[in-house]
C-alpha positions in Angstrom: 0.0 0.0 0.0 1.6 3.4 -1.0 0.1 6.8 -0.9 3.2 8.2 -1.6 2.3 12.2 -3.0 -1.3 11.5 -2.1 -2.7 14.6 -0.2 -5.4 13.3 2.5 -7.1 15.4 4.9 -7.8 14.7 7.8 -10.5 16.1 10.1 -10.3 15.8 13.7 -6.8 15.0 13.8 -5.3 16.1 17.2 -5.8 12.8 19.0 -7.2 9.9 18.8 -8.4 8.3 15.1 -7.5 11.7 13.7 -4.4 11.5 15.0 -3.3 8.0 14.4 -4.7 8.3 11.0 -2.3 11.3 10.4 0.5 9.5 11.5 0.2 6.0 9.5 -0.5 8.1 6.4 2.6 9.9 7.1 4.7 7.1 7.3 3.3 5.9 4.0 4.9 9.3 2.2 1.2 11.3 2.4 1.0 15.2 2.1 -1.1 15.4 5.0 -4.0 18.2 6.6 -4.8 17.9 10.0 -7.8 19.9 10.8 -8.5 20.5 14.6 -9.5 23.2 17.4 -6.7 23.1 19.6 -3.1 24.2 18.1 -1.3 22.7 20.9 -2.3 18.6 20.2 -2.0 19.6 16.6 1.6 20.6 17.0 2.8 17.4 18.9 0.5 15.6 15.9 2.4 17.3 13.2 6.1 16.5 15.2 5.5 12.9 14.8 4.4 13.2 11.1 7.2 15.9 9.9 10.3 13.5 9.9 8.4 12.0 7.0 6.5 15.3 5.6 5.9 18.5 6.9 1.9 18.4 7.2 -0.2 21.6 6.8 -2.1 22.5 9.9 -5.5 24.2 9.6 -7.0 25.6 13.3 -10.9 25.5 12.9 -14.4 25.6 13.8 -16.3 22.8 12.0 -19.6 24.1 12.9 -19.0 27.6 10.5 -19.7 26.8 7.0 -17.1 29.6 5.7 -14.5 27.8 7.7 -14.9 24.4 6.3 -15.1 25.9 2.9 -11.4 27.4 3.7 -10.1 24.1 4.7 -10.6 22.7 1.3 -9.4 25.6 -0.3 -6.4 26.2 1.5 -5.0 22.5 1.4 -6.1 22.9 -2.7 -3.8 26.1 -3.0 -1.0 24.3 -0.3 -0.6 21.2 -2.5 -2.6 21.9 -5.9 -5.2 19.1 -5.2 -6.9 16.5 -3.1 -7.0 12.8 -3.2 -8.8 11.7 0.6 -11.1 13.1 2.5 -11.3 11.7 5.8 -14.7 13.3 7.7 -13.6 12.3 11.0 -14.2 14.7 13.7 -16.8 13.9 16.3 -18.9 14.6 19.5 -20.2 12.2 21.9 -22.6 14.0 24.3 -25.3 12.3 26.6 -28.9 13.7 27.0 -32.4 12.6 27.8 -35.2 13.8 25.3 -36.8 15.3 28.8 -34.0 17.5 29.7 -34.2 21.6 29.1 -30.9 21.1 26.9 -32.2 18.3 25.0 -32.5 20.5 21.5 -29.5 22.4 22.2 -27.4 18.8 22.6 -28.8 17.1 19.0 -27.8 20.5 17.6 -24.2 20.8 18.8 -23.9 16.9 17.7 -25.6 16.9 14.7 -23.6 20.2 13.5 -20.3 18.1 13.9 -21.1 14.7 13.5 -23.3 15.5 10.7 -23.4 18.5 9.1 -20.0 19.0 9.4 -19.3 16.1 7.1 -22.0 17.5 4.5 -20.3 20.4 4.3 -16.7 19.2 3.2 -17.9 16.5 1.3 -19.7 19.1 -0.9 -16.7 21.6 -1.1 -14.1 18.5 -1.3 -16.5 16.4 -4.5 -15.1 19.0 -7.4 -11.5 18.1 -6.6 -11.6 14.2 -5.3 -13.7 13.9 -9.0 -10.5 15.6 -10.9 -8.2 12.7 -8.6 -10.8 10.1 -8.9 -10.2 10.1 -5.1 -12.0 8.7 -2.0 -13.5 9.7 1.0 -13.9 7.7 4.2 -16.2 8.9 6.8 -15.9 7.8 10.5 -19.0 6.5 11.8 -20.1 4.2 14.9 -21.7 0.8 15.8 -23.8 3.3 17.2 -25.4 4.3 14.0 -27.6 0.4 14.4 -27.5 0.0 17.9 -28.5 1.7 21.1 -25.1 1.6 23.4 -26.4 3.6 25.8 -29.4 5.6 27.2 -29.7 8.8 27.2 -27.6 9.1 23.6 -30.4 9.9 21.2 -28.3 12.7 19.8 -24.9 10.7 19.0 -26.8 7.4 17.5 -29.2 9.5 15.4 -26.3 11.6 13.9 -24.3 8.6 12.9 -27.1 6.3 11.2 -27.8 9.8 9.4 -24.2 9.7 8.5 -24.3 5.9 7.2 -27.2 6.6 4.7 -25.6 9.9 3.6 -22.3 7.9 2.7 -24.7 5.8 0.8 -26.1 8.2 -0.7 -23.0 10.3 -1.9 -21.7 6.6 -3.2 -24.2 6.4 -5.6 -24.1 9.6 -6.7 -20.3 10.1 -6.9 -19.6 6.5 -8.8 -19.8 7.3 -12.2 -17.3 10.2 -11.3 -14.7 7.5 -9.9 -14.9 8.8 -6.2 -15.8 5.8 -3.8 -16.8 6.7 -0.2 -16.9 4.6 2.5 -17.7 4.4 6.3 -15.6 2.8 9.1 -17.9 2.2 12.7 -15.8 1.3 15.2 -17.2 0.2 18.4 -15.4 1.6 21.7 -12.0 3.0 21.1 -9.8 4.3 24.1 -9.3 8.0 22.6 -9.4 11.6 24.4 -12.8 12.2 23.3 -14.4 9.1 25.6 -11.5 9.9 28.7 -13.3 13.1 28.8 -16.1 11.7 29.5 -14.8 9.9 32.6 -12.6 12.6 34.3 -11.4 10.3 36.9 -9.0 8.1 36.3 -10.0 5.6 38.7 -13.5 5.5 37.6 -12.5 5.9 33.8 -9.9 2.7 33.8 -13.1 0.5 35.5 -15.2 1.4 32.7 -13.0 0.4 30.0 -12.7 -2.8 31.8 -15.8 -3.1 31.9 -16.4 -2.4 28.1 -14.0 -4.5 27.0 -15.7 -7.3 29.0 -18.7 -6.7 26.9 -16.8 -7.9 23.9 -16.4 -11.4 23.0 -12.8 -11.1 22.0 -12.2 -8.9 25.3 -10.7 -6.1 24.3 -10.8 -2.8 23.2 -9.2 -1.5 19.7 -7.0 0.9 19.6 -6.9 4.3 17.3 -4.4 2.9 15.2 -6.5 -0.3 14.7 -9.5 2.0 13.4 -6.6 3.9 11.0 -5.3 0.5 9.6 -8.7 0.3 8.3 -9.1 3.6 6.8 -6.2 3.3 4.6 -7.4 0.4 3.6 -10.2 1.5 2.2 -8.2 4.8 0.9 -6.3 2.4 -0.9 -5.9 0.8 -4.2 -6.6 -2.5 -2.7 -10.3 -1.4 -1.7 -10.9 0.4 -5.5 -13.8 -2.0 -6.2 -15.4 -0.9 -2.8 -17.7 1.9 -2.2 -20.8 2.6 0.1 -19.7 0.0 2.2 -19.8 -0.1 6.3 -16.7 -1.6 8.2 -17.5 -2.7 11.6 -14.8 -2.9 14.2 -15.9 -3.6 17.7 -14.5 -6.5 18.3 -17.5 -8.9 18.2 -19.6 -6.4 20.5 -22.6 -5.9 18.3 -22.7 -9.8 17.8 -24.4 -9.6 21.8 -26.5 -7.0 20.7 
């Protein structure tokens, strides 16, 4: 697998799948964008990625249209095109439909796990169609299964995100642009230790996810970004609108 020259985009991409992904494509010879909100994780992303390639950092708000337009624009201009899109950049927030902050939740998640990924598909479609490129959009076992209570918000925005990947697959096919999804089940990654602010507390609950699983474990981010560039690859070109489940077995006790 090469993607040596290739210029992916990554959203998302100061820790976790973001980051990882970054990383491996790296390593592979990429021209890389990491997108992301906080300039300090992006830095210590881009350090581990520059003894390969220098990658082009882009600090922004995925939930302001004119911003994601810019992100497409600016990694155009940086490297004169685009070959993979990777729409991973997500929010996991918990909410019941009773509570006063119920709307104001599915709006803040559906803006990033969502619309978000709309957006840059629509701004990104011109130039993966002139590279006959891909796209690979991160979505969640949570998109076909409830996980939790209380998560209306999350599990809604990524079975939207499943049929829209569907859709945009179709639609994009006779252009030569594939687009798939990848739903991982539970990943250890920043965004679910946030969740659980003690440590303590946090370390029994992956335990007690992975115990859930029937191959007992947990994957890692780097597990989730093997997958991705598989399907970014030229091994996966007859593959498009496709799911890939990795949970470890989780959704087989569902």
């Amino acid at each position: 697998m090469t993607f040596c020259g290739k210029v992916v985009l990554v959203t998302g991409g100061s820790s976790g799948i973001g980051a990882a992904t970054a990383i491996k494509f790296s390593e592979e010879k990429a021209k890389i964008t990491i997108v992301g909100r906080n300039k300090t994780k992006l830095t210590k992303v881009a350090q581990q990625c520059e003894k390969n390639h220098q990658p082009f950092i882009i600090i922004a708000d995925l939930t302001k249209e004119e911003e994601m337009k810019e992100i497409i624009d600016k990694t155009v201009k940086n490297y004169g095109k685009l070959d993979i899109l990777v729409n991973n950049a997500g929010v996991v927030r918990f909410e019941s439909i009773l509570s006063e902050k119920a709307l104001e939740t599915f709006d803040k998640v559906m803006a990033i796990n969502l619309k978000a990924t709309v957006h840059l598909t629509h701004f990104a479609a011109p130039h993966l169609i002139k590279t006959k490129g891909c796209i690979v959009n991160i979505s969640s076992i949570g998109s076909t299964a409830i996980m939790h209570e209380e998560n209306f918000a999350y599990s809604t925005s990524k079975a939207a995100l499943d049929q829209f990947s569907r859709c945009v697959a179709l639609e994009l096919s006779t252009q030569g642009v594939r687009v798939n999804n990848v739903n991982p089940g539970p990943v250890k990654t920043d965004c679910l230790n946030e969740l659980i602010p003690d440590i303590n507390e946090r370390e029994k609950e992956w335990g007690q996810y992975a115990g859930l699983t029937p191959l007992g474990k947990l994957s890692k981010p780097e597990e989730i970004a093997d997958i991705i560039m598989y399907l970014a690859g030229d091994k996966a070109k007859s593959i498009t609108g496709s799911s890939f489940v990795i949970d470890n077995g989780l959704l087989l006790r569902k």
